[in-house]
ZADO-1210 file (C-alpha; in nm, 4 decimals, padded with zeros to 6 digits):
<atoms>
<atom x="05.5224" y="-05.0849" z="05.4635" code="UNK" pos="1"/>
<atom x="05.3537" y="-04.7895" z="05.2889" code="UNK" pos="2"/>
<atom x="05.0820" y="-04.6403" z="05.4487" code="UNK" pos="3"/>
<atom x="04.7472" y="-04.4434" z="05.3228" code="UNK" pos="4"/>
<atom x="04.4680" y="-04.2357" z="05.4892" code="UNK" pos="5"/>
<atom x="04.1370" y="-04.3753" z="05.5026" code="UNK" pos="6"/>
<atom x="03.8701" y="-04.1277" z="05.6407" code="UNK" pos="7"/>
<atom x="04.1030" y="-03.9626" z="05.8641" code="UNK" pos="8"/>
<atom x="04.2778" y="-04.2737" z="05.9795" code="UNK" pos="9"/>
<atom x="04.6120" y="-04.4127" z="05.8681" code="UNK" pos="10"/>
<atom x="04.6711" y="-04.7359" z="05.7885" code="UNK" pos="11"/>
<atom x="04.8274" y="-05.0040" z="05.6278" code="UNK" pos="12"/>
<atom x="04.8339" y="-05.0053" z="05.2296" code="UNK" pos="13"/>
<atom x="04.8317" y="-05.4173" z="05.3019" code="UNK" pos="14"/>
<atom x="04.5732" y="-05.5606" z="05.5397" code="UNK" pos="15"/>
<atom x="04.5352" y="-05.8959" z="05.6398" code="UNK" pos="16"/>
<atom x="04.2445" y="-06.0887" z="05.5603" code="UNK" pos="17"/>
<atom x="04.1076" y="-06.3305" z="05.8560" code="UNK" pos="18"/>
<atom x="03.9013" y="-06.5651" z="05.6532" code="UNK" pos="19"/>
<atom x="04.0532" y="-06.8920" z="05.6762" code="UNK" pos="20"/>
<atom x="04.1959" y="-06.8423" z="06.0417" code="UNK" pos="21"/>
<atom x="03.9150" y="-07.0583" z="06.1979" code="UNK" pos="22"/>
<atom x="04.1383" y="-07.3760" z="06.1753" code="UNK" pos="23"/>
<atom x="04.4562" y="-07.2171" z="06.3371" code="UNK" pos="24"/>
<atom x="04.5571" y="-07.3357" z="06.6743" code="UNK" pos="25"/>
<atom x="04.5722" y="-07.0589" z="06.9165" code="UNK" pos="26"/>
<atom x="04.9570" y="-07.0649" z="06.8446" code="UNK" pos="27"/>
<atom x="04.9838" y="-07.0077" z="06.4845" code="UNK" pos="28"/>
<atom x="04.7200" y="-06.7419" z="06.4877" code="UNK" pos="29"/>
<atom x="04.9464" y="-06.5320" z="06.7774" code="UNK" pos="30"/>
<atom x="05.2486" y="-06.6016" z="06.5300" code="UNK" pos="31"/>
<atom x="05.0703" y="-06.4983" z="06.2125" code="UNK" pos="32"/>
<atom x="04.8851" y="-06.1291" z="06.3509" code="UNK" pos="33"/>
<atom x="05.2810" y="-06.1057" z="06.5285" code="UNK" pos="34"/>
<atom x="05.4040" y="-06.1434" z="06.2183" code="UNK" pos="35"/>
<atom x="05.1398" y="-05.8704" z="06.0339" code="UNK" pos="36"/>
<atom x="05.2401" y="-05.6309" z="06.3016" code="UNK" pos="37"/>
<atom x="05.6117" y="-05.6826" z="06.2968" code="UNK" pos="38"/>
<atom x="05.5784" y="-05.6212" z="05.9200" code="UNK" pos="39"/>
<atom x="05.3341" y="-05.2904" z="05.9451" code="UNK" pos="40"/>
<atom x="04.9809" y="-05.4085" z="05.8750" code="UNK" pos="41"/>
<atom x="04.7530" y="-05.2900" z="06.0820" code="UNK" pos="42"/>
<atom x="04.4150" y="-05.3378" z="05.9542" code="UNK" pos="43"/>
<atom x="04.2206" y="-05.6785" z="05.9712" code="UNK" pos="44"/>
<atom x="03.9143" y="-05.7855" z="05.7699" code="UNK" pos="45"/>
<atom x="03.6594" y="-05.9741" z="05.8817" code="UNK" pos="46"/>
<atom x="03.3002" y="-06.0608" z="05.7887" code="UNK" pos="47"/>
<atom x="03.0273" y="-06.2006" z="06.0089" code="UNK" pos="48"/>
<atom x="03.0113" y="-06.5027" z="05.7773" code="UNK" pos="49"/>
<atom x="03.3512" y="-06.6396" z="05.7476" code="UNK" pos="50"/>
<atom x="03.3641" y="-06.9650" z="05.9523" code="UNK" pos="51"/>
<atom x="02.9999" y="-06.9016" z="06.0263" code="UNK" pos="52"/>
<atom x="03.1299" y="-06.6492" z="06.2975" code="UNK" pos="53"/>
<atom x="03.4451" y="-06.8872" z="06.4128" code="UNK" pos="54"/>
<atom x="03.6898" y="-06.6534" z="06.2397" code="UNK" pos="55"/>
<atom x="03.5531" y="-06.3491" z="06.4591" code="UNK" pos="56"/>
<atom x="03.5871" y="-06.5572" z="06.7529" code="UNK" pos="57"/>
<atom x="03.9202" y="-06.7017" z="06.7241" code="UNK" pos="58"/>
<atom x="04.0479" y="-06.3405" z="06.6728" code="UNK" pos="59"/>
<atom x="03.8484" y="-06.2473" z="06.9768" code="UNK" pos="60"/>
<atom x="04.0153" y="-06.5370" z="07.1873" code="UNK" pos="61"/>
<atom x="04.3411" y="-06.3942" z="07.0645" code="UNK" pos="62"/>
<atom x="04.2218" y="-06.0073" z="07.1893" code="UNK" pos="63"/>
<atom x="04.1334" y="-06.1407" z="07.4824" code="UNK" pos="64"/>
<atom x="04.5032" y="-06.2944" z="07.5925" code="UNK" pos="65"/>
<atom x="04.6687" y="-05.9555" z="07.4195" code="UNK" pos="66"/>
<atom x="04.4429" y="-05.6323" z="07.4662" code="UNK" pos="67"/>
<atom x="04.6961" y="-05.4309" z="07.4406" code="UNK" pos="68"/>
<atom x="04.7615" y="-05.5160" z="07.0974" code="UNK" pos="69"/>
<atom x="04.4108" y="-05.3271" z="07.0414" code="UNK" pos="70"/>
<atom x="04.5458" y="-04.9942" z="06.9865" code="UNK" pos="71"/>
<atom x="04.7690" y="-05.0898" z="06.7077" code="UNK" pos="72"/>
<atom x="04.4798" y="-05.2613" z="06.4822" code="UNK" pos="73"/>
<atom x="04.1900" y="-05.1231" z="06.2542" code="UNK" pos="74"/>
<atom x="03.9041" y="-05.3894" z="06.2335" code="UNK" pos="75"/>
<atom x="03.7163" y="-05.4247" z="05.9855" code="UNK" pos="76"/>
<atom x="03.4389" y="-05.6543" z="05.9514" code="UNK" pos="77"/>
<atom x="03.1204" y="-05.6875" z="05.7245" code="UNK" pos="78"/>
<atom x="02.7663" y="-05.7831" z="05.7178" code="UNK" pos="79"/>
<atom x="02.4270" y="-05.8220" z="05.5197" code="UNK" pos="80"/>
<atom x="02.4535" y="-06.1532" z="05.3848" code="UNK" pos="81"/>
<atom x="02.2308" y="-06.4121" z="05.5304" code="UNK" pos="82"/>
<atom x="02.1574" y="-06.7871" z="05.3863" code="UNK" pos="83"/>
<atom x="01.9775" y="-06.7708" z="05.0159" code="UNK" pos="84"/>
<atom x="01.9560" y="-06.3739" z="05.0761" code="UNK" pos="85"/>
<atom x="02.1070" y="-06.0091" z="05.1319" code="UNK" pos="86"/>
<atom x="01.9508" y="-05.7823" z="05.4432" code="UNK" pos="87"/>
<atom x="02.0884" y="-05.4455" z="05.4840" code="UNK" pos="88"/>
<atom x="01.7390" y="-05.3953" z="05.7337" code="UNK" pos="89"/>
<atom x="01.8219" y="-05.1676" z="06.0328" code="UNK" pos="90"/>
<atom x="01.7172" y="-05.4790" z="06.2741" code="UNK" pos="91"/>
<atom x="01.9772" y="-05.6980" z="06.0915" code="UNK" pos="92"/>
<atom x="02.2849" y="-05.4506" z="06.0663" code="UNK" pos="93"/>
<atom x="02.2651" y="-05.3619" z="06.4192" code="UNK" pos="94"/>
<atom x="02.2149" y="-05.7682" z="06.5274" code="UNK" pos="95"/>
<atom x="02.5167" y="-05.8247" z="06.3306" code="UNK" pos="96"/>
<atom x="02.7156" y="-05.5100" z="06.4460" code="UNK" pos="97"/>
<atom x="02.6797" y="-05.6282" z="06.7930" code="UNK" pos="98"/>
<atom x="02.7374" y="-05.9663" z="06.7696" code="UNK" pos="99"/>
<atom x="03.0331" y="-05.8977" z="06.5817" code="UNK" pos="100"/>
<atom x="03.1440" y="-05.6768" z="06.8752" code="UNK" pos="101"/>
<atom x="03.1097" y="-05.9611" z="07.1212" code="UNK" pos="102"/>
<atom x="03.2644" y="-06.2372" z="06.8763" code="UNK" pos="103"/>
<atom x="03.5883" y="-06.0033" z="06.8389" code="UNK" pos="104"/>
<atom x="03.5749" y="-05.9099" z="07.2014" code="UNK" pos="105"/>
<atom x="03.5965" y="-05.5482" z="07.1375" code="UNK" pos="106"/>
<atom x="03.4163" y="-05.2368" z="07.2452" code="UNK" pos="107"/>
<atom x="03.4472" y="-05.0686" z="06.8882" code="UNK" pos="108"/>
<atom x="03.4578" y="-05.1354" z="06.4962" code="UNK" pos="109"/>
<atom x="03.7219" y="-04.9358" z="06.3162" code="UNK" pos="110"/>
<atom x="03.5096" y="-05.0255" z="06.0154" code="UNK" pos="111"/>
<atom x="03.1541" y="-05.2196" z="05.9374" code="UNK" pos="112"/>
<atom x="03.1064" y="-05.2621" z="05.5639" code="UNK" pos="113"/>
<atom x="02.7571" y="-05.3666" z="05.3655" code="UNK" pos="114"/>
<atom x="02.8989" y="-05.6953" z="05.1980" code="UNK" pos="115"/>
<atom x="02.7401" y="-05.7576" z="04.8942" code="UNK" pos="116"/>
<atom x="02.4416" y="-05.5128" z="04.7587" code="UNK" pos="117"/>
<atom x="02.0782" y="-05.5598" z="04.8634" code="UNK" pos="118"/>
<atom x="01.7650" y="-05.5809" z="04.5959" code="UNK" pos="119"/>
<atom x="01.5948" y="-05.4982" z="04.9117" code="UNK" pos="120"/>
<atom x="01.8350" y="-05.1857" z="05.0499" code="UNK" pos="121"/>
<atom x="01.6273" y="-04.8819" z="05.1960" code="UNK" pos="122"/>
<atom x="01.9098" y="-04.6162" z="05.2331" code="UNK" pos="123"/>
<atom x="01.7385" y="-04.4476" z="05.4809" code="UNK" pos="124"/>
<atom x="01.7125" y="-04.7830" z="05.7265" code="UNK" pos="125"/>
<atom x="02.0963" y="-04.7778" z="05.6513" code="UNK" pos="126"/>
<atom x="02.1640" y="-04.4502" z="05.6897" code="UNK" pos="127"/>
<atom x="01.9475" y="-04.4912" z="06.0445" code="UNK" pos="128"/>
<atom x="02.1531" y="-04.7999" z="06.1640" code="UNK" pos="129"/>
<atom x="02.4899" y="-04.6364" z="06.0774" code="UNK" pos="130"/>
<atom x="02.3838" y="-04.3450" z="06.3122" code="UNK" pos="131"/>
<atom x="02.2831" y="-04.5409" z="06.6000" code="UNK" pos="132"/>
<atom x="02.6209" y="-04.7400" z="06.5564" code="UNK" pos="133"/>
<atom x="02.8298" y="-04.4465" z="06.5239" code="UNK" pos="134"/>
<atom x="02.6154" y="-04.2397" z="06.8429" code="UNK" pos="135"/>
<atom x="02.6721" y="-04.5528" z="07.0267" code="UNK" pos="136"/>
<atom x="03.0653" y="-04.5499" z="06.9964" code="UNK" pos="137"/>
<atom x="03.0445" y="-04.8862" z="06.8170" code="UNK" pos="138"/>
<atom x="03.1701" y="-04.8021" z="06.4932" code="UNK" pos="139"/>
<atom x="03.3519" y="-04.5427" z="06.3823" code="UNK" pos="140"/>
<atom x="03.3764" y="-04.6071" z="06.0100" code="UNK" pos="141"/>
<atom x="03.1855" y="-04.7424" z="05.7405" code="UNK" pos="142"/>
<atom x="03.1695" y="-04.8694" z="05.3599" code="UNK" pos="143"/>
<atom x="03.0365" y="-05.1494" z="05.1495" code="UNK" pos="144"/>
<atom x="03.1784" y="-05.4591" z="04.9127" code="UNK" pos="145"/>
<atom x="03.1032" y="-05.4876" z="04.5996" code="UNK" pos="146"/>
<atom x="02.9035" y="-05.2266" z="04.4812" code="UNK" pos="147"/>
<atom x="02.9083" y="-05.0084" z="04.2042" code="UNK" pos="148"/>
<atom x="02.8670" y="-04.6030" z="04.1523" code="UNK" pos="149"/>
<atom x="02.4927" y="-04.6021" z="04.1574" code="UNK" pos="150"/>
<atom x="02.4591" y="-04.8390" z="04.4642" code="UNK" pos="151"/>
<atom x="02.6920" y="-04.6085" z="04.6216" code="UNK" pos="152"/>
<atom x="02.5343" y="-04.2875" z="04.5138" code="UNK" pos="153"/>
<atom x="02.1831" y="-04.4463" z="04.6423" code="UNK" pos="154"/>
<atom x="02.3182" y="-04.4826" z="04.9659" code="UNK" pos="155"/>
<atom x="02.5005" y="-04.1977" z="04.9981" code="UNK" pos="156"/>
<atom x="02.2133" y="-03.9622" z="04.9410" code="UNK" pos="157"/>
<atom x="02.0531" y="-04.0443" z="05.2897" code="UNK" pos="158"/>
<atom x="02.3719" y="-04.1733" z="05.4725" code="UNK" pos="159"/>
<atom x="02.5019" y="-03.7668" z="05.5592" code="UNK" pos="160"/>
<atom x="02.8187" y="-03.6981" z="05.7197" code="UNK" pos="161"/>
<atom x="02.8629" y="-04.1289" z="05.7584" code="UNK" pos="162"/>
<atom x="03.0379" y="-04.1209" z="05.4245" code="UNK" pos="163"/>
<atom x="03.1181" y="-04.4814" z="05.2541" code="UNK" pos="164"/>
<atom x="03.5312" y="-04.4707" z="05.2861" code="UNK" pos="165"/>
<atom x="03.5861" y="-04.8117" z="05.1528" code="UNK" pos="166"/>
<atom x="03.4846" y="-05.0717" z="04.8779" code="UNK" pos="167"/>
<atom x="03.6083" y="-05.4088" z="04.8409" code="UNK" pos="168"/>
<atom x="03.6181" y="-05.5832" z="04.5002" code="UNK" pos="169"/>
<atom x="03.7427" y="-05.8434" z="04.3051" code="UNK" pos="170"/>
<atom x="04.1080" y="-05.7737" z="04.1586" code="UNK" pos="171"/>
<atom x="04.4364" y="-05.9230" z="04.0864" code="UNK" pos="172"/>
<atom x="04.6700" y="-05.9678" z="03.7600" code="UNK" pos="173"/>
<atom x="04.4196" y="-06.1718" z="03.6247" code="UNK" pos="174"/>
<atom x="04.1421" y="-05.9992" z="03.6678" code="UNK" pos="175"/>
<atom x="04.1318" y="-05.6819" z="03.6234" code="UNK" pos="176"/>
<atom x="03.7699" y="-05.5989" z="03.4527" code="UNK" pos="177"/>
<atom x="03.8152" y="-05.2757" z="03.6635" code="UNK" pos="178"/>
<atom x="04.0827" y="-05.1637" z="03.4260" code="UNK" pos="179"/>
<atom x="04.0147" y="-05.2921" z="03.1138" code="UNK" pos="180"/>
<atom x="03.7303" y="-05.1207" z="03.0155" code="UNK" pos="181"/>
<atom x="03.9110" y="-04.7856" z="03.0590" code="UNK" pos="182"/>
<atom x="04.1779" y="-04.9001" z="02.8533" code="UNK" pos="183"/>
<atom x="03.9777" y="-04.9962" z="02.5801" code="UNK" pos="184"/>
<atom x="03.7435" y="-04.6896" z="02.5178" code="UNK" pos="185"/>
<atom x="03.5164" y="-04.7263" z="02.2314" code="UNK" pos="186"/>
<atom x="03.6914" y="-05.0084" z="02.0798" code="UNK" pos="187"/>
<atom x="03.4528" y="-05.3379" z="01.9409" code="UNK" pos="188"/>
<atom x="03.6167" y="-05.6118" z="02.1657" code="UNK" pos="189"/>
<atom x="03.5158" y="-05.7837" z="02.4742" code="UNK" pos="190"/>
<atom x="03.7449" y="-05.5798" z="02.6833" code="UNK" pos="191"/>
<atom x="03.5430" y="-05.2525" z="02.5972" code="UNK" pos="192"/>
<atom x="03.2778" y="-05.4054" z="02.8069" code="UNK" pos="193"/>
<atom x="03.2258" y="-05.1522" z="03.0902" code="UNK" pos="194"/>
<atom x="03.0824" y="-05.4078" z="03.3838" code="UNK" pos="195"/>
<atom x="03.0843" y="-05.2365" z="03.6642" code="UNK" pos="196"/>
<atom x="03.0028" y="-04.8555" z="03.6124" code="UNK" pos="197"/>
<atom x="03.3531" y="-04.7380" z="03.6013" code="UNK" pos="198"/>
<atom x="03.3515" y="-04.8334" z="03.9626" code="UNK" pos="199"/>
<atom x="03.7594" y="-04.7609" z="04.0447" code="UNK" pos="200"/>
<atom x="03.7197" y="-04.4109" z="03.8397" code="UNK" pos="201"/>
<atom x="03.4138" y="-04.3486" z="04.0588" code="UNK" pos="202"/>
<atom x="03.6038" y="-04.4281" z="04.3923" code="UNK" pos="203"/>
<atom x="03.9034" y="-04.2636" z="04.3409" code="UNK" pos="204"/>
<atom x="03.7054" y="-03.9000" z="04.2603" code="UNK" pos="205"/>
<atom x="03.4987" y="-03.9730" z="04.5872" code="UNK" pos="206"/>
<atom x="03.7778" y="-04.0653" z="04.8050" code="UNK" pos="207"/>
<atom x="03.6724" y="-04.3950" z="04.8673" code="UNK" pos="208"/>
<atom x="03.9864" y="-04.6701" z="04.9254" code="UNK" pos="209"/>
<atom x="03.9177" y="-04.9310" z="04.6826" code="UNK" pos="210"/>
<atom x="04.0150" y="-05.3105" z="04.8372" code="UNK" pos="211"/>
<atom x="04.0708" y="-05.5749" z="04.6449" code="UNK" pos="212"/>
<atom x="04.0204" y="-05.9156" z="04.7227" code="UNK" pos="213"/>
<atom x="04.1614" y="-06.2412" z="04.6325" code="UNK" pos="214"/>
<atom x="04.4937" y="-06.0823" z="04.5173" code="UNK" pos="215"/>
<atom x="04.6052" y="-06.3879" z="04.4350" code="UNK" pos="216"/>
<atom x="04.2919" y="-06.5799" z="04.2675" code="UNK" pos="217"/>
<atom x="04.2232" y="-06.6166" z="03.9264" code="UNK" pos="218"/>
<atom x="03.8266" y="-06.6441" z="03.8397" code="UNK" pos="219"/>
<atom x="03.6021" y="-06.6965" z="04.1012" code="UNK" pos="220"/>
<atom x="03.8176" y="-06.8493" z="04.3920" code="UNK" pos="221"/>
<atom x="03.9633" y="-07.1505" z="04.1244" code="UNK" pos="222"/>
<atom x="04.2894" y="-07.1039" z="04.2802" code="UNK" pos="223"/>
<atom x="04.6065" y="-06.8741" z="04.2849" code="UNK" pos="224"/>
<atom x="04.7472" y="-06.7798" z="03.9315" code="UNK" pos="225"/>
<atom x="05.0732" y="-06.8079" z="04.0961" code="UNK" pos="226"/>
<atom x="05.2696" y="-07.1672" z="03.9929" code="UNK" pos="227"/>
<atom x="04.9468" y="-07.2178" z="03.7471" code="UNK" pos="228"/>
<atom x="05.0993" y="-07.3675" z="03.4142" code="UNK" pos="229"/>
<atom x="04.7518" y="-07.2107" z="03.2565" code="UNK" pos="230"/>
<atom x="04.9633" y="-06.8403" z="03.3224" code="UNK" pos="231"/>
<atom x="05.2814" y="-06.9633" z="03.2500" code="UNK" pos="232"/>
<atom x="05.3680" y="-06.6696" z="03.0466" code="UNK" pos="233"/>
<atom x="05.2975" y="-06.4469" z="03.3300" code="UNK" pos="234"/>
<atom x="05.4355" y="-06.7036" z="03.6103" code="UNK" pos="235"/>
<atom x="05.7889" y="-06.6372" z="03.3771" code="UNK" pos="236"/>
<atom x="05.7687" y="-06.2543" z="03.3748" code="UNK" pos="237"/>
<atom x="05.6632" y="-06.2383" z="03.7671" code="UNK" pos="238"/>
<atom x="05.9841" y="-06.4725" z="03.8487" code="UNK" pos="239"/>
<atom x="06.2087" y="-06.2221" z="03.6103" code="UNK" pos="240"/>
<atom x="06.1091" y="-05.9123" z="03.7891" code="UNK" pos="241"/>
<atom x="06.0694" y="-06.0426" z="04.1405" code="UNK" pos="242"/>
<atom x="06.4219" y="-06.1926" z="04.0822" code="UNK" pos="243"/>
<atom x="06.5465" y="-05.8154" z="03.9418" code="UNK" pos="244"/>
<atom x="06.4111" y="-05.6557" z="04.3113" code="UNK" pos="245"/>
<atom x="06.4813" y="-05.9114" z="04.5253" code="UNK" pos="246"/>
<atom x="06.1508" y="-06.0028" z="04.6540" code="UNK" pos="247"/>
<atom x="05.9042" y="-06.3181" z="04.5644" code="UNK" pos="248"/>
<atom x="05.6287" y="-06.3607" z="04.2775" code="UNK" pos="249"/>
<atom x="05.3878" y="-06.3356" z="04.5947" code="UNK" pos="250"/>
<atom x="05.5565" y="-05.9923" z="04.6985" code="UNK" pos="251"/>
<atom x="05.5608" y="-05.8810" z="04.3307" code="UNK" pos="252"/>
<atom x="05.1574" y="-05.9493" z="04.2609" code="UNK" pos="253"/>
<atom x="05.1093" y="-05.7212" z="04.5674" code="UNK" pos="254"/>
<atom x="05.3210" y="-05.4783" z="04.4589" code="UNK" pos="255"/>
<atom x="05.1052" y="-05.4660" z="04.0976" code="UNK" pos="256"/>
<atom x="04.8489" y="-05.3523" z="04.2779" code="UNK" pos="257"/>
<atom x="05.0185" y="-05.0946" z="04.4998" code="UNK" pos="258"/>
<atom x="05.1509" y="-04.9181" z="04.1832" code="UNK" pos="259"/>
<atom x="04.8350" y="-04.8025" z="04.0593" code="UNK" pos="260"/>
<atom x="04.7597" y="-04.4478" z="04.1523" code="UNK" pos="261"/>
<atom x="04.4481" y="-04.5196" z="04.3354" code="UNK" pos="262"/>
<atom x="04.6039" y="-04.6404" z="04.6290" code="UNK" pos="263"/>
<atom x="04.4674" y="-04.9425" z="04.6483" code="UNK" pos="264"/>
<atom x="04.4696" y="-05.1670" z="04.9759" code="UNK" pos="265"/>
<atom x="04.4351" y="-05.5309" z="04.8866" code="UNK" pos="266"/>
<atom x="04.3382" y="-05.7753" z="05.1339" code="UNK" pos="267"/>
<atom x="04.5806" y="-06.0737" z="05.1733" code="UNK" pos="268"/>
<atom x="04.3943" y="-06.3806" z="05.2678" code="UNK" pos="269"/>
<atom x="04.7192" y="-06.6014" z="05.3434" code="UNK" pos="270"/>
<atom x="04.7700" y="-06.7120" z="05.6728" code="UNK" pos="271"/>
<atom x="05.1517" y="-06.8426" z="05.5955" code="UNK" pos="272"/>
<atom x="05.3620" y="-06.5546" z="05.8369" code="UNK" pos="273"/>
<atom x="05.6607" y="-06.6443" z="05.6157" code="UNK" pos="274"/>
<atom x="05.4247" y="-06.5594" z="05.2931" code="UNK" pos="275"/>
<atom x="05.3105" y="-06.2543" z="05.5460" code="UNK" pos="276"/>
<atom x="05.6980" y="-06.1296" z="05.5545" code="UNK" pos="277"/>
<atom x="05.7806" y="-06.1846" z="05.1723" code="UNK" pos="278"/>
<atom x="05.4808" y="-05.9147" z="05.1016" code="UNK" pos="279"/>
<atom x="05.5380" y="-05.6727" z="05.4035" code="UNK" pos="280"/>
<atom x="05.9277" y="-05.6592" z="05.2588" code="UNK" pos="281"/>
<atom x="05.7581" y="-05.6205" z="04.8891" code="UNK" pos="282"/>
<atom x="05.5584" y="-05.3505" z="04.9828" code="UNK" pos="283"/>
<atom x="05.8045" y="-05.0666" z="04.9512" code="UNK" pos="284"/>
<atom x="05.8844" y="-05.2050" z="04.6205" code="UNK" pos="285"/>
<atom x="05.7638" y="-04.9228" z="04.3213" code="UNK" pos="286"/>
<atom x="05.7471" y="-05.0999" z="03.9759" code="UNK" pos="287"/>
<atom x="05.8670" y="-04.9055" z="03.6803" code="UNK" pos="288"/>
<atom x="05.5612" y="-04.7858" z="03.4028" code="UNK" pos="289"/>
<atom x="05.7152" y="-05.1021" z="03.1699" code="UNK" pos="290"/>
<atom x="05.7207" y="-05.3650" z="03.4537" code="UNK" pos="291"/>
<atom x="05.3706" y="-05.3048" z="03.5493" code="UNK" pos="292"/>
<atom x="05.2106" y="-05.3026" z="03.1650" code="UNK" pos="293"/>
<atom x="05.4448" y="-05.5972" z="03.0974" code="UNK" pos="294"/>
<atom x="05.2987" y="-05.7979" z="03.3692" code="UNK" pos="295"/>
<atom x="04.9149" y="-05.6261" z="03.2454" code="UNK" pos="296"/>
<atom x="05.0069" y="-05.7963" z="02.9175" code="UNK" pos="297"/>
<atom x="05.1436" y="-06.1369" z="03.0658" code="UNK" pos="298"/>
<atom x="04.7959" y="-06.1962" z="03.2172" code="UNK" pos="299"/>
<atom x="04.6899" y="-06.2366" z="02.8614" code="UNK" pos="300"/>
<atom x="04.4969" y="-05.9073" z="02.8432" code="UNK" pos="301"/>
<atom x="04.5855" y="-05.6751" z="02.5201" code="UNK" pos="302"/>
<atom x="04.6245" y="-05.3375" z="02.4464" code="UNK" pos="303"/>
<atom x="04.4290" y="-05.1710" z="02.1657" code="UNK" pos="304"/>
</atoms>
């Protein structure tokens, strides 16, 4: 497992996404953060929505019967969006922070993101919260989800020395709108569309660790590319080059990601330990310059 520094803290260039663990018994959720472990993740991403708080609390039940497995985890979890609306309000992110805290059974967030942006946002109620959280010992780190530059910069202006280390965002092979528009500059075709503010440029000169999310999704959570006869193309060249370093089309689409310089850390959302294992062991794995823009172009995206 390759490792990267996040604010100070190492962890794991993987982490394991906890939104679907709700409906795992109590002993394939021991086998599958075992399994994470064993393979070098460390960090675990939550949000205070997934399973309408079950997810939290199922990891929390599992805390509870290990807490000595504490130490070796960074926890991650998000809030701010609430039923037909965002609320980054003080009141709300400090409800949430602490409720979070006493889902997951734990004294202290390694990391409480703003998930989603806010019409509404006052950066200085933010930048207030974060400081009563971070006085308080409750969390120690903080960042957002899906925002771009200018939401950042917004924020940033009031938040001080609580810096925004992370932001999670949609990316796999398939889509990779974060990319394209850089690699069509001033060209007349849909990729040239810049749709985000140059968001992954923008992270990487503030130091801020860009996760992606549904790794293995293509559009809007219709399902993994991965075995889809719609990417058959692509499903060919991943089984060539997984084949070539010994690991899986599931290790390979991880490893994609790893090879770009910004040090990406997606968030795997499987809760399969054997599918855990297969991208642990594919983690180390460093694609050559051809094998990663041969996969680019097996997506179906062009070069100018």
């Amino acid at each position: 497992m390759q490792y990267t520094t996040i604010d100070g803290v190492r962890a794991s260039r993987v982490a394991q996404g906890c939104m679907r663990i709700a409906s795992l018994t109590a002993a394939q959720l021991d086998r599958l953060v075992r399994t994470d472990l064993e393979g070098g993740i460390n960090f675990f991403d939550h949000a205070d929505i997934y399973g309408g708080g079950a997810c939290e609390e199922r990891f929390g039940e599992f805390l509870h019967e290990n807490p000595s497995l504490r130490g070796q985890m960074l926890i991650q979890t998000k809030c701010g969006i609430r039923k037909g609306m965002y609320d980054f309000s003080r009141a709300h992110i400090l409800s949430c922070a602490d409720r979070s805290l006493q889902l997951l059974k734990t004294d202290y967030l390694d990391f409480l993101l703003l998930h989603r942006p806010d019409a509404l946002c006052e950066p200085e109620e933010v930048a207030d919260a974060f400081e009563t959280l971070k006085k308080a010992g409750k969390v120690r780190h903080f960042g957002v989800s899906n925002h771009n530059p200018m939401q950042m910069e917004l924020l940033s202006r009031a938040l001080g020395a609580n810096r925004l280390c992370v932001n999670q965002l949609q990316f796999s092979m398939t889509n990779t709108t974060m990319l394209d528009a850089g690699l069509h500059v001033n060209m007349e075709d849909a990729a040239a569309v810049n749709r985000d503010g140059s968001v992954l440029d923008y992270c990487r000169l503030r130091g801020i660790t860009v996760q992606p999310w549904s790794p293995f999704q293509h559009g809007f959570f219709e399902g993994p590319f991965i075995g889809d006869p719609a990417y058959a193309t692509l499903n060919d060249a991943l089984e060539r080059i997984a084949d070539a370093h010994g690991i899986t089309p599931t290790g390979l689409a991880i490893a994609w990601i790893l090879r770009h310089p910004a040090k990406m850390q997606p968030v795997i959302g499987t809760t399969n330990p054997d599918r855990v294992a297969e991208i642990c062991r594919a983690s180390d794995v460093v694609l050559s310059r051809e094998e990663w823009y041969g996969l680019y172009r097996a997506s179906g995206k062009t070069l100018p």
